[in-house]
C-alpha positions in Angstrom: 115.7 121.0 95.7 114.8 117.5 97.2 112.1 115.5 96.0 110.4 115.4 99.7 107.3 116.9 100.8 107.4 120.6 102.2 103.4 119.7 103.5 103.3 117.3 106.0 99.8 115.7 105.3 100.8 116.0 101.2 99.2 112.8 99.6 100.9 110.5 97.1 99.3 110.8 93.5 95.9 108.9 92.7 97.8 107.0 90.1 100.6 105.5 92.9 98.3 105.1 95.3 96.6 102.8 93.1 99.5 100.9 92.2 100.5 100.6 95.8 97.3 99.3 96.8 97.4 96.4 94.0 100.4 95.9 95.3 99.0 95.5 98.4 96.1 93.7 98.1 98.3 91.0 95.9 100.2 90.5 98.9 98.4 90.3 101.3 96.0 87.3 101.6 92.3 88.8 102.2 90.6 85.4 103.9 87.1 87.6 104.8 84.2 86.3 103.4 81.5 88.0 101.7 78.3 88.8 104.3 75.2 87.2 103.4 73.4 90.2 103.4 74.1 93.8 102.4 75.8 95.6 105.4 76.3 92.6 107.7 80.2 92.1 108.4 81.3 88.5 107.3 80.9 86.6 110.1 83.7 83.6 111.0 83.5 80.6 110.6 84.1 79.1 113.4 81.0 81.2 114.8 78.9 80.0 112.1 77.0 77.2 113.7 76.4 79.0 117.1 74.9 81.9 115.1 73.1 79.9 113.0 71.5 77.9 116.5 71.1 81.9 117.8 69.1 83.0 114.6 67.1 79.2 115.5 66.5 80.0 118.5 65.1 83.6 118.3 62.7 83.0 115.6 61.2 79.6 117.1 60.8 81.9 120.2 59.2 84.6 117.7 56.7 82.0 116.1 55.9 80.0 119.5 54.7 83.3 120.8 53.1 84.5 118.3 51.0 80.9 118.2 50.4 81.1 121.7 49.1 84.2 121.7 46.5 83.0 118.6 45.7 80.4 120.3 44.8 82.2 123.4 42.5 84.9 121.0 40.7 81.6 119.8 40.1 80.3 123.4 38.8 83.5 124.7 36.4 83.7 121.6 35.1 80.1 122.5 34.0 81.8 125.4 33.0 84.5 124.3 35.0 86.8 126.3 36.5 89.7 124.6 40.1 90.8 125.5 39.7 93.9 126.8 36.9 92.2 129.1 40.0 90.0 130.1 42.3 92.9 130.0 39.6 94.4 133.1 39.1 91.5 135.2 42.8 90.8 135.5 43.6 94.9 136.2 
């Protein structure tokens, strides 16, 4: 009898595999950092600042609209028009 494998998808013992995976992981060097938040993947460094700039640039754009669009509502109320008035005249 040889100590081989009649099965070919037969799986090592939990217990080996284990071991083999320390073994593993102390070899090989694991350089990915941890994501910032749950379920992101760890971004690179050297993308960092460009993301960062991204993120920046997305929620200025988020905020600037959104104060436009207030200050739009308060400009129409000074008039007294109502937005769906507005909404008719320009449809």
């Amino acid at each position: 009898m040889s100590d081989t494998p009649t099965e070919p998808n037969a799986t090592l013992p939990e217990p080996v595999r284990d071991h083999l995976g320390q073994q593993l992981r102390g070899v090989l060097p694991v350089e990915a950092d941890k994501p910032r938040f749950l379920g992101d993947d760890p971004v690179p460094e050297a993308f960092e600042p460009q993301i960062r700039r991204l993120e920046t640039r997305l929620k200025t754009h988020e905020e600037g609209t959104g104060a436009v669009g207030q200050a739009l509502d308060q400009i129409l109320d000074a008039l007294g028009v109502k937005p769906e008035d507005a909404d008719k005249r320009a449809g």
